[in-house]
ROFI-518498 format. One record per residue (C-alpha): residue in three letters; y, x, z. Coordinates in pm, 1 decimal. Layout:
<atoms>
{'ALA', {Y, X, Z}}
...
</atoms>
This chain:
<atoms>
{'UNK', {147.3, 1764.7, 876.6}}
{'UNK', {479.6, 1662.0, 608.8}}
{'UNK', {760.1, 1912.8, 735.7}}
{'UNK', {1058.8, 1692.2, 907.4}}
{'UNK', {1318.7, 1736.5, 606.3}}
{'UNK', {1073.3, 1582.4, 342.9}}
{'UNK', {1071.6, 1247.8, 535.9}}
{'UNK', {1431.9, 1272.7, 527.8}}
{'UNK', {1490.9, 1358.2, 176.9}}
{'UNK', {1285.3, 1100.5, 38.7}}
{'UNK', {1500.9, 790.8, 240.0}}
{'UNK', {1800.3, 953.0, 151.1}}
{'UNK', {1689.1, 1014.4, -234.1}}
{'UNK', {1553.9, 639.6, -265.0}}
{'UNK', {1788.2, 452.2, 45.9}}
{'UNK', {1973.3, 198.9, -221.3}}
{'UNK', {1887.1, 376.9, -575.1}}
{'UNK', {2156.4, 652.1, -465.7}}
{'UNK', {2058.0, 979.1, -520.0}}
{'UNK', {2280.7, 1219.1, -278.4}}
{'UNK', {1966.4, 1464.2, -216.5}}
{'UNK', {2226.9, 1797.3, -200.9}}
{'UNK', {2322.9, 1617.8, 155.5}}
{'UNK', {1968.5, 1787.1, 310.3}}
{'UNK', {1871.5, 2136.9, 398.7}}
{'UNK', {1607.4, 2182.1, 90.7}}
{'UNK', {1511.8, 2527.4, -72.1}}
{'UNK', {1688.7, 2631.1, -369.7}}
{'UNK', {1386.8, 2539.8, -582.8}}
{'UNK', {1483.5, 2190.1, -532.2}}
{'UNK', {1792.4, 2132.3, -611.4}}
{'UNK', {1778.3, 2007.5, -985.4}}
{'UNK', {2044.0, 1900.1, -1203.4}}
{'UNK', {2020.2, 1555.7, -1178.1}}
{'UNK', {2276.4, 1266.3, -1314.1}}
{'UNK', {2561.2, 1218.7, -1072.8}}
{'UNK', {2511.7, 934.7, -785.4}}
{'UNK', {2855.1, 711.5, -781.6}}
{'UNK', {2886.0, 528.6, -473.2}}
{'UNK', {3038.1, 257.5, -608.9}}
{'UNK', {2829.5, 189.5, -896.7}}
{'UNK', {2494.9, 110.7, -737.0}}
{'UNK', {2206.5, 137.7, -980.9}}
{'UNK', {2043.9, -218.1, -944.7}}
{'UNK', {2266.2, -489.4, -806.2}}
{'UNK', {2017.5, -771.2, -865.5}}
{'UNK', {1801.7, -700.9, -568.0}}
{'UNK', {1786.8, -620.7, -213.4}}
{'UNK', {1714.6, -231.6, -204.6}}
{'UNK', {1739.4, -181.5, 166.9}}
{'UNK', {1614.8, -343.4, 441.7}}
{'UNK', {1797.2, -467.9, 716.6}}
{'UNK', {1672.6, -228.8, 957.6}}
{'UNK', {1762.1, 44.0, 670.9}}
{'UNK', {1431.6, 115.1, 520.3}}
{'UNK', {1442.5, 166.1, 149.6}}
{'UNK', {1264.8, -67.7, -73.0}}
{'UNK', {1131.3, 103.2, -385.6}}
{'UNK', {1200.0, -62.3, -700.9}}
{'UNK', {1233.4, 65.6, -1063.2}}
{'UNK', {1546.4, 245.3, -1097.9}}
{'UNK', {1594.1, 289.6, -728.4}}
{'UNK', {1464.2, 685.3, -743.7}}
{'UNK', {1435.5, 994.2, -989.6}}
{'UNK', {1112.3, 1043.6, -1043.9}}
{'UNK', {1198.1, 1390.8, -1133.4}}
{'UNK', {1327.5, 1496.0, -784.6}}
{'UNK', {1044.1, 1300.9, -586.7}}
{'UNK', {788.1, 1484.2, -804.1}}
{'UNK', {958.1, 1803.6, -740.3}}
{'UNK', {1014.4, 1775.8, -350.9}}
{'UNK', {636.8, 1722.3, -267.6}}
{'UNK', {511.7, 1989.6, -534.2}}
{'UNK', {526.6, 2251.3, -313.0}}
{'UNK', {324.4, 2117.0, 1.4}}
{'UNK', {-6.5, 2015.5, -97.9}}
{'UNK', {-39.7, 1708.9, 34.2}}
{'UNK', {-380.4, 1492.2, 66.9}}
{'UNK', {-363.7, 1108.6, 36.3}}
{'UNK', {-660.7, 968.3, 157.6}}
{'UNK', {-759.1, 658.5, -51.3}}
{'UNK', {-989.2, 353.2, 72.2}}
{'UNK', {-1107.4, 97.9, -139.6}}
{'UNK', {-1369.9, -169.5, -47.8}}
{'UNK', {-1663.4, -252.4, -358.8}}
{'UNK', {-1898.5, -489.4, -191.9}}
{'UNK', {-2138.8, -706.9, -401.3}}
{'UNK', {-2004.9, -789.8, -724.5}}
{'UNK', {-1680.1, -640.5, -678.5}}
{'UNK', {-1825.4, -349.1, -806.9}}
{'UNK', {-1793.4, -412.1, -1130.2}}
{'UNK', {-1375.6, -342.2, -1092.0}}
{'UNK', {-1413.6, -7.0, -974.9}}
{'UNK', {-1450.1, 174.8, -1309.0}}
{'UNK', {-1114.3, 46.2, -1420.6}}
{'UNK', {-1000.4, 97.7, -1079.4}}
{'UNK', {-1029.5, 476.3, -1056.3}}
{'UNK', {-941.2, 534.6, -1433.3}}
{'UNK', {-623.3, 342.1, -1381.9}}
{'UNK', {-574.0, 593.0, -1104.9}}
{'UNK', {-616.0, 875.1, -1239.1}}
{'UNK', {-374.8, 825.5, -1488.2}}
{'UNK', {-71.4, 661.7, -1227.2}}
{'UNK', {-190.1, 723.9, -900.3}}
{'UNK', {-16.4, 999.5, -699.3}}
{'UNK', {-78.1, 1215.7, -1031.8}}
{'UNK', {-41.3, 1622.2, -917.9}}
{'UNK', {-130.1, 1549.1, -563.5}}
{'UNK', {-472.3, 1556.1, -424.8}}
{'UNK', {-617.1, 1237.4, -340.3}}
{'UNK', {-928.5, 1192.7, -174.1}}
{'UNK', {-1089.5, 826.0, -270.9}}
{'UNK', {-1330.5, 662.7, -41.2}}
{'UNK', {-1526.7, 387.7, -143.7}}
{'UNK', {-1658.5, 138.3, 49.9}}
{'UNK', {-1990.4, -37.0, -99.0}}
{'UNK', {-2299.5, -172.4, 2.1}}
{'UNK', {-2423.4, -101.6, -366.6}}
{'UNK', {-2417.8, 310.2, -379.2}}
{'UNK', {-2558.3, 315.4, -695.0}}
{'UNK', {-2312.2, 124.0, -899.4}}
{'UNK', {-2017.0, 341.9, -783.4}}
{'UNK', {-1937.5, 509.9, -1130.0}}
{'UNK', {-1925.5, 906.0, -1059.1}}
{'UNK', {-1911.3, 989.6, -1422.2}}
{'UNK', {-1519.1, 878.0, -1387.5}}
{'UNK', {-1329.9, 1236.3, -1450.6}}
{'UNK', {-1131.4, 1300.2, -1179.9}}
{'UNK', {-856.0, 1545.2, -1161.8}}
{'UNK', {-784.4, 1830.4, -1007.6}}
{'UNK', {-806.3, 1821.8, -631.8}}
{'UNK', {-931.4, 1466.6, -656.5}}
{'UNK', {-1258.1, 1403.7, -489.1}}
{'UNK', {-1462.6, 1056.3, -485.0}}
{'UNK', {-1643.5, 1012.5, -160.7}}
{'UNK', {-1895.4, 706.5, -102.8}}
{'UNK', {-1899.4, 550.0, 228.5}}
{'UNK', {-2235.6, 302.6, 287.0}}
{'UNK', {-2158.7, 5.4, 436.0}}
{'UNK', {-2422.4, -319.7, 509.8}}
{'UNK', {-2381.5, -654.6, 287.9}}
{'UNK', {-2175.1, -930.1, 466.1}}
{'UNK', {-2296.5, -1312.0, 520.8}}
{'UNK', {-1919.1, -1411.4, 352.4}}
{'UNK', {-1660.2, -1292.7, 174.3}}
{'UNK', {-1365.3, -1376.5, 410.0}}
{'UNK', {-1644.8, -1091.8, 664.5}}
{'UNK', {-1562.8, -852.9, 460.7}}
{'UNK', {-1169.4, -900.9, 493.6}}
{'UNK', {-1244.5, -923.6, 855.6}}
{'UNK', {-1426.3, -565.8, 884.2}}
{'UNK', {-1172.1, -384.5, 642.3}}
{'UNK', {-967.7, -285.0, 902.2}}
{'UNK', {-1288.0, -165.7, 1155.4}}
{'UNK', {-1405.5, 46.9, 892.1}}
{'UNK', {-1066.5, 194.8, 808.2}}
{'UNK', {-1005.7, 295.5, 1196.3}}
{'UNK', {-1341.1, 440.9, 1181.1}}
{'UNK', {-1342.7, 607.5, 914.5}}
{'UNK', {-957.1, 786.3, 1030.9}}
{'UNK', {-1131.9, 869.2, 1340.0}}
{'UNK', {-1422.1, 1054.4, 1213.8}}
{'UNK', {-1302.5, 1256.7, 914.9}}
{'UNK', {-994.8, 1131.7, 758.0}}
{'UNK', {-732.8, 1235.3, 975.8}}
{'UNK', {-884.5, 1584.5, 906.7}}
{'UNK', {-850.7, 1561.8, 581.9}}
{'UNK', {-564.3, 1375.5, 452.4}}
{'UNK', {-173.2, 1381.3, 530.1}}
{'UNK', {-118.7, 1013.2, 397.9}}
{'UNK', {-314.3, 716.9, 318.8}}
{'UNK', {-307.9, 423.5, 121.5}}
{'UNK', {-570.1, 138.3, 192.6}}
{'UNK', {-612.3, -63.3, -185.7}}
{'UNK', {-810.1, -376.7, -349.1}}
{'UNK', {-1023.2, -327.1, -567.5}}
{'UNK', {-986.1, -614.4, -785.8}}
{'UNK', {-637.4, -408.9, -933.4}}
{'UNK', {-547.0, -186.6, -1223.6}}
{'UNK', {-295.3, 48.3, -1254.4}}
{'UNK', {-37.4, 17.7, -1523.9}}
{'UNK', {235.9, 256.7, -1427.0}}
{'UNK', {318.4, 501.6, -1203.3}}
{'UNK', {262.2, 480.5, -815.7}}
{'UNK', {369.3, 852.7, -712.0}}
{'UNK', {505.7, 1017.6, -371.3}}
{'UNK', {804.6, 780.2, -377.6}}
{'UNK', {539.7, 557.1, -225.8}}
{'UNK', {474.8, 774.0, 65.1}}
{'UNK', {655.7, 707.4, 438.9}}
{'UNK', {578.2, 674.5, 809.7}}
{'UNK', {461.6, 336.7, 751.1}}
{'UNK', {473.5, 155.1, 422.4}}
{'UNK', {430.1, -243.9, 301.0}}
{'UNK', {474.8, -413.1, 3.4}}
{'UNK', {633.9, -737.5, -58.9}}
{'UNK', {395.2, -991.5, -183.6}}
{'UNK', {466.2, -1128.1, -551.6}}
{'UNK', {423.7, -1483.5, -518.3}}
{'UNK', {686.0, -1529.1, -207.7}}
{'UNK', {995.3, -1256.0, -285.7}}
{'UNK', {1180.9, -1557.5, -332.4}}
{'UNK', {1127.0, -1796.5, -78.2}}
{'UNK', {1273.7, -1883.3, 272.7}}
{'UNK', {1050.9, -1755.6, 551.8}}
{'UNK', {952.9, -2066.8, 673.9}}
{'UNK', {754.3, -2126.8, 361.8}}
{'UNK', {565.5, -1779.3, 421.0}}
{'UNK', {203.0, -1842.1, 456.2}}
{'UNK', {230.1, -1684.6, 834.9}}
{'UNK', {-51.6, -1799.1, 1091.0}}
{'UNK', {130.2, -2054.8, 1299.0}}
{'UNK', {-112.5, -2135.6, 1591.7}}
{'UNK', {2.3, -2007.3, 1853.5}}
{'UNK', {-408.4, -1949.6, 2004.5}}
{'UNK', {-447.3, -1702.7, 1697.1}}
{'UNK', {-295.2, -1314.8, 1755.8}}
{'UNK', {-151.5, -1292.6, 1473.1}}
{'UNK', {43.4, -1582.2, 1550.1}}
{'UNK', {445.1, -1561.5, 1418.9}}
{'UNK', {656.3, -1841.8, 1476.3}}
{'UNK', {884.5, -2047.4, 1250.6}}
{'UNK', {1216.3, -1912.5, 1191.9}}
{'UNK', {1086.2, -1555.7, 1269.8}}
{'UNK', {968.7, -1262.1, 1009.0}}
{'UNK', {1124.2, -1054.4, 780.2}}
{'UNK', {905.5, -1067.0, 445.9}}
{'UNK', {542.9, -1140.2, 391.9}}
{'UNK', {322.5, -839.6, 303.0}}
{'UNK', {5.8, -850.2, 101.4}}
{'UNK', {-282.2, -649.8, 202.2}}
{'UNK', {-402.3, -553.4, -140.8}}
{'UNK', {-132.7, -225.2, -95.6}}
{'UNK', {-45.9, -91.3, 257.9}}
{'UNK', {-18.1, 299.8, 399.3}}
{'UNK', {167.6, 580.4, 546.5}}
{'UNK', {88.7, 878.3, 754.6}}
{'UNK', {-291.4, 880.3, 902.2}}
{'UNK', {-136.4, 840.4, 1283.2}}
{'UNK', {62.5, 584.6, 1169.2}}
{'UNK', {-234.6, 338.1, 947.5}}
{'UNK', {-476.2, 454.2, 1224.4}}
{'UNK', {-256.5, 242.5, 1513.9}}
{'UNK', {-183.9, -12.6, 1239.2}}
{'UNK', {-552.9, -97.7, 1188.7}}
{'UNK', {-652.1, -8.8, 1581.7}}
{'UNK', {-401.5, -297.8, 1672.0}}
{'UNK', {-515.0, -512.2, 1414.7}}
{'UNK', {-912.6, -453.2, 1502.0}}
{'UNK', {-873.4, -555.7, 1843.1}}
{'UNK', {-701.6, -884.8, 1751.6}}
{'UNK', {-930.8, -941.9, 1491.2}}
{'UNK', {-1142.6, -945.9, 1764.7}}
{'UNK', {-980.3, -1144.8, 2064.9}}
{'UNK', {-974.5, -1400.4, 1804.4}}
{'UNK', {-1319.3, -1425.4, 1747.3}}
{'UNK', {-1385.7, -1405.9, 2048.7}}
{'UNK', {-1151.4, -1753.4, 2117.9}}
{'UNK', {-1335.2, -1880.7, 1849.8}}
{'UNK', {-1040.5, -1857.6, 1607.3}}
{'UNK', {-1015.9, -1715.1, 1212.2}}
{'UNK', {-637.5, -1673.4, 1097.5}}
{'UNK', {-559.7, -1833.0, 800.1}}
{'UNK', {-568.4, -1529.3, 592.9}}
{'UNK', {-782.2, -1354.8, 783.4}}
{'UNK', {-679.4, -955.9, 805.1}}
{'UNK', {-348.0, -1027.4, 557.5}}
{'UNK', {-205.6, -1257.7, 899.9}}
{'UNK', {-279.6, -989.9, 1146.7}}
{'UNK', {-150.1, -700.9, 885.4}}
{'UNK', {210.8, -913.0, 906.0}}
{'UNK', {213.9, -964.6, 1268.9}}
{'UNK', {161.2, -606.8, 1279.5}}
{'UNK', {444.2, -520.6, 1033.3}}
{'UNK', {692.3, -790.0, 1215.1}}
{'UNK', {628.4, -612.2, 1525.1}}
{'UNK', {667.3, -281.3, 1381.4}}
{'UNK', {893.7, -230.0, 1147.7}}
{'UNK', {755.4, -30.1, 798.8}}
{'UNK', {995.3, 250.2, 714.8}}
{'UNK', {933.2, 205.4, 313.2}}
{'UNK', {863.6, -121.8, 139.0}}
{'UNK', {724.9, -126.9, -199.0}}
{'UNK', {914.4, -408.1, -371.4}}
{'UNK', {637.5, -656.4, -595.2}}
{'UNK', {620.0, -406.3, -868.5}}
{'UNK', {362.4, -245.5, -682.1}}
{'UNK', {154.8, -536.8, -629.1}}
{'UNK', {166.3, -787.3, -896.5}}
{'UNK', {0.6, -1075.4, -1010.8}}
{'UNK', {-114.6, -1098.6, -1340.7}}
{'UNK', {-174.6, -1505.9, -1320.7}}
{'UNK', {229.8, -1464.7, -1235.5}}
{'UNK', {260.2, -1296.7, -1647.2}}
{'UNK', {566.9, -1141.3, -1744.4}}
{'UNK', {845.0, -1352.7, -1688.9}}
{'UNK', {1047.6, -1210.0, -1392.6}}
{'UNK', {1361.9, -1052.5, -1507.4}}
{'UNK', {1381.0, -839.5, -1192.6}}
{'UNK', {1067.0, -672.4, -1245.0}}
{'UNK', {1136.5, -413.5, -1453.4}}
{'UNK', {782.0, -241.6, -1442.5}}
{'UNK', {457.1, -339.2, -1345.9}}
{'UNK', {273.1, -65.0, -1158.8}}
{'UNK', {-11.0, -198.9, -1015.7}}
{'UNK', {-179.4, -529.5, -1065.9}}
{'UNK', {-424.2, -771.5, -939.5}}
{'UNK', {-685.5, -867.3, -1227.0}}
{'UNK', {-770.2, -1208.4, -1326.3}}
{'UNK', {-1109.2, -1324.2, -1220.3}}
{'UNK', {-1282.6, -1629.3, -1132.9}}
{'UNK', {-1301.2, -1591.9, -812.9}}
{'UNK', {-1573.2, -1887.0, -700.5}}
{'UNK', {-1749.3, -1638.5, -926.2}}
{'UNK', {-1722.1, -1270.6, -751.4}}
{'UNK', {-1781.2, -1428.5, -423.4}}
{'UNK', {-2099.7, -1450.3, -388.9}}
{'UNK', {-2101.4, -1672.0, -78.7}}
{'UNK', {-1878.9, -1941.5, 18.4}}
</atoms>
């Protein structure tokens, strides 16, 4: 379990770009030299960097990597890591886990799990780190694509219940389809964690892609929400993802059982979730890119992690 002060710490080292870290009770191995934090000269003032509801939301610039790194060193943390290879998705998980192990939570130990109905084309010969593991989880071919969005969040509860929540502190729950390009470290990690989908940062709310019939649980009405979340990145502690993807298995379920598919299938009942309960940490679109969106957006500073282009008609076996 993360010790108390570490959750604090990392909101009050990321909360706005403002680093005022000497505020909490740390160990004197902690306290670095670091540049100092002026109140009144925020670090980026060309984005929202905390929520209304006060959680932080990580962008480049907003944190010292230095300090994050240097805060979690010390308590050998596990971050459980689930990523779903079914069919011919398969072929994206070599570049997947070699992205990874160059930007993903790099000197912590992460334990991947990978979902596949094709054991044989996981690729073990990737080098892992140390204290890395890759752990194959068998799981049966689905009639359609949009079944295997549908299950994700089954499997994931399952899975917490019957040996992740022994192993891991954290975990993140990642497409496959995505390659890393720069660092996603501990100044990721929170209670409860989101990021903000790349294609509608910009846009009012009532142009959010939301399920809006009301017979569908993961119904949100117009004029309510806060951001829209994509489900290629979501995580936080293992109590926290585990009532997350509980919740959204059993509405998953009363929907099919009205005879009902939300529009985006698990992504719809992932925001109802996360408009219901608030995350404490939002990754801002750095995080979870697009690379049809190119280069062009002046706020993003750095792209860390990215959804590949693909013809999809093509890696989708059925319709």
């Amino acid at each position: 379990m993360l010790p108390k002060q570490l959750h604090c710490l990392l909101f009050v080292v990321i909360a706005g770009g403002i680093i005022i870290f000497w505020l909490v009770s740390t160990p004197a191995s902690l306290r670095l030299q670091t540049k100092q934090a002026m109140l009144m000269e925020p670090v980026r003032t060309d984005v929202l960097t905390v929520t209304p509801w006060l959680a932080p939301i990580v962008w480049e610039g907003t944190f010292d990597p230095q300090v994050i790194d240097e805060a979690f060193r010390s308590y050998n943390l596990t971050i459980a890591t689930t990523v779903f290879a079914v069919g011919k998705y398969t072929r994206f998980l070599r570049d997947f886990l070699e992205s990874a192990e160059k930007h993903f939570m790099v000197g912590l130990n992460v334990q991947y799990y990978v979902f596949t109905d094709m054991p044989s084309h996981v690729p073990i010969t990737v080098t892992l780190g140390v204290g890395r593991r890759l752990n194959v989880v068998k799981v049966p071919k689905f009639d359609r694509w949009q079944e295997i969005s549908l299950r994700r969040m089954e499997l994931i509860q399952t899975a917490i219940e019957e040996y992740i929540h022994q192993r891991a502190n954290y975990i993140f729950c990642l497409d496959v389809d995505m390659i890393f390009h720069g660092r996603v470290g501990p100044e990721a990690l929170g209670k409860l964690v989101a990021a903000i989908h790349p294609w509608f940062y910009w846009v009012p709310r009532n142009e959010y892609p939301y399920e809006r019939r009301t017979i569908s649980k993961a119904y949100i009405p117009q004029d309510h929400g806060d951001f829209y979340y994509q489900a290629n990145i979501f995580g936080g502690a293992v109590e926290d993802v585990h009532r997350l993807t509980k919740t959204c298995r059993e509405h998953l379920e009363m929907d099919k059982s009205a005879g009902v598919e939300a529009v985006w299938q698990e992504e719809s009942h992932l925001n109802w979730y996360l408009w219901k309960n608030k995350p404490t940490k939002l990754l801002s679109p750095e995080y979870v890119w697009d690379d049809l969106r190119g280069q062009g957006a002046k706020e993003i500073k750095l792209v860390r992690f990215s959804s590949v282009i693909k013809n999809k008609a093509e890696v989708r076996e059925n319709p």
